[in-house]
C-alpha positions as CSV (number, residue, x, y, z in Angstrom):
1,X,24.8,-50.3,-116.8
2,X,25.2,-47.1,-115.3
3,X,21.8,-46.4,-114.8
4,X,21.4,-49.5,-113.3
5,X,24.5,-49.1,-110.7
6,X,23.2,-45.9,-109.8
7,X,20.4,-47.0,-108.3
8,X,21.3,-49.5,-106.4
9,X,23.6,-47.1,-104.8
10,X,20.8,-44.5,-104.1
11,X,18.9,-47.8,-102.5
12,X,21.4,-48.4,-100.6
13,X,21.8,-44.6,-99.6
14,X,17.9,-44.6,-98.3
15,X,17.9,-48.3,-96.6
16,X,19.2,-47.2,-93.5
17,X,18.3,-50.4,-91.9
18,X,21.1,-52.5,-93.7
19,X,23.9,-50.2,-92.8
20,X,26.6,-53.1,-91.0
21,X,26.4,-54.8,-94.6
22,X,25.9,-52.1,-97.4
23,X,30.3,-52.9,-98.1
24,X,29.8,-56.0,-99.1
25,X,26.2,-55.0,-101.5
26,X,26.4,-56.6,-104.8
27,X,24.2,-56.5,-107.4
28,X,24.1,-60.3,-109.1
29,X,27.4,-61.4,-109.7
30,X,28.5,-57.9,-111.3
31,X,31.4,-55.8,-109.0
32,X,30.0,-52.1,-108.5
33,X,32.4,-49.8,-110.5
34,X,34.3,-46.7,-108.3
35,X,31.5,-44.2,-108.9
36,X,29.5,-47.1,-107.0
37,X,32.0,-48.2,-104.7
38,X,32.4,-44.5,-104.0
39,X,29.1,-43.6,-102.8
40,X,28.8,-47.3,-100.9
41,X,31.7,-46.4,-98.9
42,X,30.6,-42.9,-98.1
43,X,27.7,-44.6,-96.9
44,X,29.7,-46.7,-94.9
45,X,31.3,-44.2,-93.4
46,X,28.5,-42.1,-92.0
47,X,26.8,-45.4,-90.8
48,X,29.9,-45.8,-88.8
49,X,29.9,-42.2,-87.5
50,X,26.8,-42.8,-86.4
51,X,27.4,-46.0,-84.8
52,X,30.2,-44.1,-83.2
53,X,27.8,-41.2,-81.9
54,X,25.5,-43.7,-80.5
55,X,28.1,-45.6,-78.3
56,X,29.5,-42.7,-76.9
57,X,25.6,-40.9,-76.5
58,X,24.9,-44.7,-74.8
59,X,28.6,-44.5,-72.8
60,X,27.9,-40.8,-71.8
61,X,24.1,-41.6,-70.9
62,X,25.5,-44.7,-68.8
63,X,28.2,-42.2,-67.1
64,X,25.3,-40.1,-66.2
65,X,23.4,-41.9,-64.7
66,X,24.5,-42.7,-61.5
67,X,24.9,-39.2,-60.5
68,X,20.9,-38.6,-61.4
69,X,20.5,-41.4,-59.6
70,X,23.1,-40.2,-56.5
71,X,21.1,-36.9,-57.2
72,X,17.4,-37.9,-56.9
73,X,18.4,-40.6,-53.7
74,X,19.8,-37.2,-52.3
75,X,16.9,-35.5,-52.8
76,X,14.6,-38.5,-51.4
77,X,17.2,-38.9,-48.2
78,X,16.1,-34.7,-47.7
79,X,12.9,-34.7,-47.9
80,X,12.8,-37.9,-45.9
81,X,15.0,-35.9,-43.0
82,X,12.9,-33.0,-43.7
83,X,10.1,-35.2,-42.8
84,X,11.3,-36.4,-39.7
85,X,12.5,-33.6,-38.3
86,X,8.8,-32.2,-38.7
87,X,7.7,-35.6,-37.0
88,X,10.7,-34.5,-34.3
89,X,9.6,-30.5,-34.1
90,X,5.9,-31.6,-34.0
91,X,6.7,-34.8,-31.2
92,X,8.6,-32.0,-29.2
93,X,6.8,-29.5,-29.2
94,X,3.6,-31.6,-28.2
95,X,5.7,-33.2,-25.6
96,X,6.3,-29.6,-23.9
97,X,2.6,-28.4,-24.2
98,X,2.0,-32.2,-21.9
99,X,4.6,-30.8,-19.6
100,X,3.4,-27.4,-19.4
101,X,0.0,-28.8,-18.6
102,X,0.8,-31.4,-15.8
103,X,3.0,-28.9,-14.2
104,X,0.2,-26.4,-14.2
105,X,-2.3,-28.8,-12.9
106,X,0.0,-29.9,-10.2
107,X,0.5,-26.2,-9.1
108,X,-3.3,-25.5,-9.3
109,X,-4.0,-28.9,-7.3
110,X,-1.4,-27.8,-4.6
111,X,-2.7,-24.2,-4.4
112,X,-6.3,-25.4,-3.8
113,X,-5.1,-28.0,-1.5
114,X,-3.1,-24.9,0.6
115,X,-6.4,-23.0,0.2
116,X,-8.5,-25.7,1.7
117,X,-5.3,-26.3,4.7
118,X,-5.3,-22.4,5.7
119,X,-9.4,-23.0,6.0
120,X,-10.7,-19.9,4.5
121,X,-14.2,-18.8,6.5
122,X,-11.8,-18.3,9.3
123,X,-9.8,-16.6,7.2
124,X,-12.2,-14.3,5.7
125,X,-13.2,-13.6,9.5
126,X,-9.9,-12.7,10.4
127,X,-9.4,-10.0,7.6
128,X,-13.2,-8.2,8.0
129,X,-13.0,-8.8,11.6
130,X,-9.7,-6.7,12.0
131,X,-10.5,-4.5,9.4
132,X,-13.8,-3.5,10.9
133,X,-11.8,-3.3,14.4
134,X,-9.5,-0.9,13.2
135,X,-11.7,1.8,11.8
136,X,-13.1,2.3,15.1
137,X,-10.6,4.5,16.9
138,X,-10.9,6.5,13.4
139,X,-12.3,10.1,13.8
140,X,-11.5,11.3,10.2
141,X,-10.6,11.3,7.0
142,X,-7.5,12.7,7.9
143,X,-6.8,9.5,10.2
144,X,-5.9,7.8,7.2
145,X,-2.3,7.8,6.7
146,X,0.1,5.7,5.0
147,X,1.2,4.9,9.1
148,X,-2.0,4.1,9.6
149,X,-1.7,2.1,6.3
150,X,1.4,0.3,7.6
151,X,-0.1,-0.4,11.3
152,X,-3.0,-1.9,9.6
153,X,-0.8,-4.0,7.3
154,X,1.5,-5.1,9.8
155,X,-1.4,-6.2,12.1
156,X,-3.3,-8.2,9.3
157,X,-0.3,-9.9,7.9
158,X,0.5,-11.1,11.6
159,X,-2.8,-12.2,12.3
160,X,-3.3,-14.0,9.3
161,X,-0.1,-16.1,9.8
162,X,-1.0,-17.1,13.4
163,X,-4.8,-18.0,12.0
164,X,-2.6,-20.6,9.5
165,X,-0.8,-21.8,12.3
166,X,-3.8,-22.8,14.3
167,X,-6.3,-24.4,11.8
168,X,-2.9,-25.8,10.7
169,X,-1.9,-27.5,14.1
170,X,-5.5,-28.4,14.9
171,X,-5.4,-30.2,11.4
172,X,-1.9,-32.1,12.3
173,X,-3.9,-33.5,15.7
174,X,-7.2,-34.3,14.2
175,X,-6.0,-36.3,10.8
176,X,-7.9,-39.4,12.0
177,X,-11.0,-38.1,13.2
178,X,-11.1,-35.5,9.8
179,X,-11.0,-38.6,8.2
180,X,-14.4,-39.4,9.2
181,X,-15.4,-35.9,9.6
182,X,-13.5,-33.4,7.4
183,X,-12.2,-36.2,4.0
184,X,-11.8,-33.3,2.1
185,X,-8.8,-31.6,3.8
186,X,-5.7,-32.3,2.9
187,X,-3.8,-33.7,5.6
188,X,-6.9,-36.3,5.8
189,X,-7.0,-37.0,2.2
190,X,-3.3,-37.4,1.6
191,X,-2.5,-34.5,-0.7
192,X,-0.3,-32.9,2.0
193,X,1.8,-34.9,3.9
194,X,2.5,-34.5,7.9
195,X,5.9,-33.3,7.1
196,X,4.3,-30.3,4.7
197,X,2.1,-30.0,7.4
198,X,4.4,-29.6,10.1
199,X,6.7,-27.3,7.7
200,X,3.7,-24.8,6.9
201,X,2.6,-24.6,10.6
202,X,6.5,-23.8,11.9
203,X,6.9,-21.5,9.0
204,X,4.0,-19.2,9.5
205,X,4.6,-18.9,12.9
206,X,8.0,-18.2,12.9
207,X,6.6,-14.7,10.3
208,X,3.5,-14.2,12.6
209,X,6.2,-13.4,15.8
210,X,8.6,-12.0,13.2
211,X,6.0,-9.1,11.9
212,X,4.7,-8.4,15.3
213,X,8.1,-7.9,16.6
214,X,9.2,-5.7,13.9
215,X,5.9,-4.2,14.4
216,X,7.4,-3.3,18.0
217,X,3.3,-3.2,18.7
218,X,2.9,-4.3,22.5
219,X,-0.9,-5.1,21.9
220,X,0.3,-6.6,18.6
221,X,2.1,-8.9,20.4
222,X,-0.2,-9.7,23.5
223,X,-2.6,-11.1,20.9
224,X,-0.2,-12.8,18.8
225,X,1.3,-14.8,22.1
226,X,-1.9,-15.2,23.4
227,X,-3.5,-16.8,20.2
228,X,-0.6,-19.2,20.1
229,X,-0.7,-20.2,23.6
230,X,-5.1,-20.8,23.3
231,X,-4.4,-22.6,19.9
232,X,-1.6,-25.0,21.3
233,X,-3.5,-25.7,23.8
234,X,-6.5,-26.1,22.2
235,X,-5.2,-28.9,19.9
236,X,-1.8,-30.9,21.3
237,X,-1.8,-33.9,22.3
238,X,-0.4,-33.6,25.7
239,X,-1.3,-33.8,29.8
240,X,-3.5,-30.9,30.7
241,X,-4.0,-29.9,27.2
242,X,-6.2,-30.9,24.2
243,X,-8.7,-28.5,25.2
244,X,-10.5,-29.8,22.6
245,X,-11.7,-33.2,24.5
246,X,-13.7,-30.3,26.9
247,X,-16.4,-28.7,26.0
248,X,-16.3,-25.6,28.1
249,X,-12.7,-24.9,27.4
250,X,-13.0,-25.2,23.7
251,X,-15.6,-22.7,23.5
252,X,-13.8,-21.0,26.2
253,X,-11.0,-20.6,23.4
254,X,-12.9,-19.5,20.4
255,X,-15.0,-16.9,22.0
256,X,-12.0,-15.2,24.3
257,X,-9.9,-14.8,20.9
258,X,-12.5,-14.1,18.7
259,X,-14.6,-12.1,20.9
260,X,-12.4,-10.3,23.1
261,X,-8.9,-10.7,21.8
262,X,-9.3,-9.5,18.3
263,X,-11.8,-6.5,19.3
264,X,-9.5,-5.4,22.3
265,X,-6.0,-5.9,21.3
266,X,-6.3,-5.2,17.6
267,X,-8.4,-1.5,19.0
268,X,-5.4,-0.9,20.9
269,X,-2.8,-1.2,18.4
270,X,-4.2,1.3,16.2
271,X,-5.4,3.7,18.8
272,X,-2.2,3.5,21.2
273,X,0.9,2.2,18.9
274,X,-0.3,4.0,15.2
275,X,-2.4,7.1,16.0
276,X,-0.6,7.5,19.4
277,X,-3.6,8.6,21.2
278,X,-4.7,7.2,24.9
279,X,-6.8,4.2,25.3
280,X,-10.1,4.9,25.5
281,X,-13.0,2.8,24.8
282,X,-15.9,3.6,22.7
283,X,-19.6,2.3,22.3
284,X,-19.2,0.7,19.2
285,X,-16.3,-1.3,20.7
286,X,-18.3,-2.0,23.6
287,X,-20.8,-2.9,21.8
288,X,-18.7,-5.6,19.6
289,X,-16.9,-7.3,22.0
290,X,-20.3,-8.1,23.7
291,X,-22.1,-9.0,20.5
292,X,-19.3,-11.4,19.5
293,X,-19.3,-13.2,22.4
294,X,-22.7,-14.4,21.6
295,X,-21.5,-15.2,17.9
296,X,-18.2,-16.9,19.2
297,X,-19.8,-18.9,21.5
298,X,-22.3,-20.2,18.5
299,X,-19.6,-20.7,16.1
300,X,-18.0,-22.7,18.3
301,X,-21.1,-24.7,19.5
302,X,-22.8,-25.2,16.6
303,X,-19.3,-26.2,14.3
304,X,-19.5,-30.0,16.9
305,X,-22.5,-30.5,15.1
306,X,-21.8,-32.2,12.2
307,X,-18.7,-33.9,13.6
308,X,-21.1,-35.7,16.2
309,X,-19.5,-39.4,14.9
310,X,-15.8,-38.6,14.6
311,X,-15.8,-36.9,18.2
312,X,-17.4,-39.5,19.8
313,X,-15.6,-42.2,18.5
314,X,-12.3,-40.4,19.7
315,X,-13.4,-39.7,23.0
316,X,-14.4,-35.7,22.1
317,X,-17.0,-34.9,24.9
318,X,-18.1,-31.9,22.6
319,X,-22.0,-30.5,23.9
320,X,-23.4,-32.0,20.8
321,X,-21.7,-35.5,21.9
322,X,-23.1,-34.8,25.1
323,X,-26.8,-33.1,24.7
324,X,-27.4,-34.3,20.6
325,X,-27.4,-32.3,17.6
326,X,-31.3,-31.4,17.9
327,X,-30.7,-29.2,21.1
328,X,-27.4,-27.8,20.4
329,X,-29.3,-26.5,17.4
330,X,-31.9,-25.2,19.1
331,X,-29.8,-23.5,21.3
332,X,-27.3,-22.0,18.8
333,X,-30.6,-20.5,16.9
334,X,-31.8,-18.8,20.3
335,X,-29.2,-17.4,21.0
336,X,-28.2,-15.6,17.8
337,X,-32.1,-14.2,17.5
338,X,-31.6,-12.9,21.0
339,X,-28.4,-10.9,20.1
340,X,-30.3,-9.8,17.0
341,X,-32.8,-8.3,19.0
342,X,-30.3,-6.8,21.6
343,X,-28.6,-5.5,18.9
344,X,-31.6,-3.8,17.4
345,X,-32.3,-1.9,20.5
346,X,-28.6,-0.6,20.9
347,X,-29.0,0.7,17.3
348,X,-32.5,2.5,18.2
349,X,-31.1,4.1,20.8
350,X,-29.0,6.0,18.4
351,X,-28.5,9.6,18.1
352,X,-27.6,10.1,14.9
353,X,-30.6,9.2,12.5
354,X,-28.2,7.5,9.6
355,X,-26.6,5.1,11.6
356,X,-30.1,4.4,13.6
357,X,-32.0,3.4,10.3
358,X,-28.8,1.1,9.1
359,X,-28.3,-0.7,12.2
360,X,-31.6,-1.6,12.8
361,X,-32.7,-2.6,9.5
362,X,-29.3,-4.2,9.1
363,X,-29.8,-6.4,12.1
364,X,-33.9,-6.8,11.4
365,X,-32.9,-8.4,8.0
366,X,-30.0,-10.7,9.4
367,X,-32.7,-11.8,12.0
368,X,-35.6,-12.8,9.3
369,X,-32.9,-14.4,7.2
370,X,-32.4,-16.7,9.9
371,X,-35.2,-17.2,10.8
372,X,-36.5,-17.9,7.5
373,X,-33.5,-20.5,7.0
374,X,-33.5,-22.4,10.8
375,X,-37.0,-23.1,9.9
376,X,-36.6,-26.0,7.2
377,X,-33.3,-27.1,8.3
378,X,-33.1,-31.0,9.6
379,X,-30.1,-31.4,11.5
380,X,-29.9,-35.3,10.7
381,X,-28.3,-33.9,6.9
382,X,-24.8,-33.4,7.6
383,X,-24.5,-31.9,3.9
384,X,-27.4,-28.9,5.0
385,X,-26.0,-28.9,8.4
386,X,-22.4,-27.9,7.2
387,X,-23.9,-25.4,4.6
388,X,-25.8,-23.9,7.5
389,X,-22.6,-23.5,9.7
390,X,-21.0,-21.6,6.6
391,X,-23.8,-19.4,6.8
392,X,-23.2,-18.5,10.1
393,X,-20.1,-17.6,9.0
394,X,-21.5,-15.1,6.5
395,X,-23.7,-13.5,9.1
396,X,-20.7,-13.3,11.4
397,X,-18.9,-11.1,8.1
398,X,-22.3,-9.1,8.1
399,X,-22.1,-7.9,11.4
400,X,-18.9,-6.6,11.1
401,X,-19.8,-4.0,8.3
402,X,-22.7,-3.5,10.7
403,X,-20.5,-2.5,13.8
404,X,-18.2,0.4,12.8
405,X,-22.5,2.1,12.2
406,X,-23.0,1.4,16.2
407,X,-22.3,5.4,17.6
């Protein structure tokens, strides 16, 4: 009976899956004695310990859970906000590179549209033309100064200004014909307005006068007043003026300031006002203001012709209106050979054997170049005519490295 009570109790021990009802175990109808009871309700117990650890592991597990919960919807809502601030760093910073880039391109479209108003073959004419002029009255190295320096300065700078102020006024009159003739400046093709025009032209002659009068230069200043009044003239719209419409007084205009005023008055500034020696003139002066009034009166021929439509559909009786292209041309090219040949005799007649073999090779070369290029041009191309004006415009540069060689 023992044997038999023990066990079942050991059964009972092992079956832990009948724990809720091992109190109420009997064996057949007989009552388990206290050694059984015993051991039953030790069992009992531990089963209800257990039970006990569970619920509160379960309860604990439950309590816990929220805050892993709270803890990984944390660490989602950060790495979704470090996400979008990337987004926000990356949208930023792409949106400033855009800005950086249209403002640059608007600067570098209004530069070259400034470049194109200030019209820069006249410009590069002004600055070797009085550059060339004012190492003539030089006799030596000791001539060069930082007065001289100044003098130079000031007379370039004032110069320069007054050239913007006249392509710049000439550009305010013509918009409509440049339309037709010139698209590409920018009054004509809208990028500057009149009022930017009109602001640029006041603005650079107000600094043209204001250097020459600091300058207290008296030549300076004849050729600074003098360009302005030929300019104005050259281009208002007013009674008596429009010099333009005329073909003798517009080339009347170019070649007197191009030809005479820059070689004379610009000569006189450094020889009189910066190395304060008397006026005296010299064969290479002489010689320049002669040769470019030939080349003056070219450039301002031979520029009509390939604005032939827009001047003579607003009334500008130019020569190449008047005559045609073809003869203008013709003339333009004769006239230029013939100064090349004057000019190779003047350098022949040389007594110093340096300057001899540079000016007359120098002006041989120009001449075949020419030559060579007059021969195959058809003045009915407006694009070739243009690029042959340019040209001009280099040889006009050349001479001037040529001239200061003329002793």
């Amino acid at each position: 009976m023992q044997a038999t009570t023990a066990a079942a109790a050991a059964q009972l021990l092992t079956d832990t899956r009948r724990g809720p009802r091992c109190s109420r175990a009997r064996l057949g109808a007989t009552r388990l004695s206290w050694p059984g009871r015993f051991a039953v309700e030790a069992f009992a117990g531990r089963c209800q310990s257990a039970t006990t650890v569970t619920h509160r592991f379960s309860a604990i597990s439950q309590a816990t859970s929220p805050r892993r919960k709270a803890r990984r919807q944390c660490s989602d809502d950060q790495s979704a906000l470090q996400a979008g601030c990337s987004k926000v760093n990356r949208d930023q910073h792409g949106y400033d590179v855009n800005w950086f880039e249209e403002i640059s391109q608007e600067v570098s479209k209004k530069l070259r549209a400034f470049y194109q108003f200030c019209r820069p073959h006249t410009i590069f004419g002004t600055i070797i033309g009085i550059t060339s002029v004012s190492l003539l009255p030089m006799k030596s190295i000791d001539d060069f100064t930082a007065t001289v320096l100044k003098g130079y300065l000031e007379a370039l700078a004032a110069a320069l200004c007054m050239n913007i102020y006249v392509v710049g006024l000439n550009q305010l009159y013509d918009i409509q014909i440049d339309k037709i003739n010139k698209p590409g400046l920018p009054l004509a093709a809208g990028e500057f307005s009149v009022a930017t025009g009109v602001f640029l032209v006041v603005t650079f002659l107000i600094m043209s006068f204001s250097i020459g009068i600091h300058s207290g230069s008296v030549p300076l200043m004849y050729a600074l007043v003098v360009s302005f009044l030929l300019g104005s003239a050259y281009s208002i719209e007013a009674p008596l003026l429009r010099w333009k419409r005329h073909a003798l007084l517009a080339a009347s205009c170019i070649l007197f300031v191009r030809a005479i005023l820059v070689q004379l008055a610009f000569f006189a500034h450094m020889q009189q006002h910066v190395l304060k020696r008397p006026l005296a003139a010299t064969k290479s002066l002489v010689f320049a203001t002669l040769f470019m009034c030939c080349f003056s009166a070219v450039i301002a021929l031979f520029k009509d012709i390939p604005d032939v439509d827009g001047d003579r559909d607003f009334g500008i009786q130019s020569l190449s209106v008047r005559l045609g292209p073809q003869r203008v041309y013709q003339l333009c090219i004769s006239i230029l050979l013939t100064a090349y040949l004057a000019a190779t005799v003047v350098g022949a007649s040389s007594t110093h054997l340096l300057q001899k073999i540079i000016t007359v090779s120098g002006h041989g070369l120009l001449a075949l170049t020419l030559w060579q290029r007059a021969r195959h041009l058809e003045v009915e191309n407006q694009a070739r005519v243009t690029s042959f004006y340019m040209f001009i415009w280099k040889l006009f540069y050349a001479e001037y490295f040529l001239i200061p060689f003329v002793q």
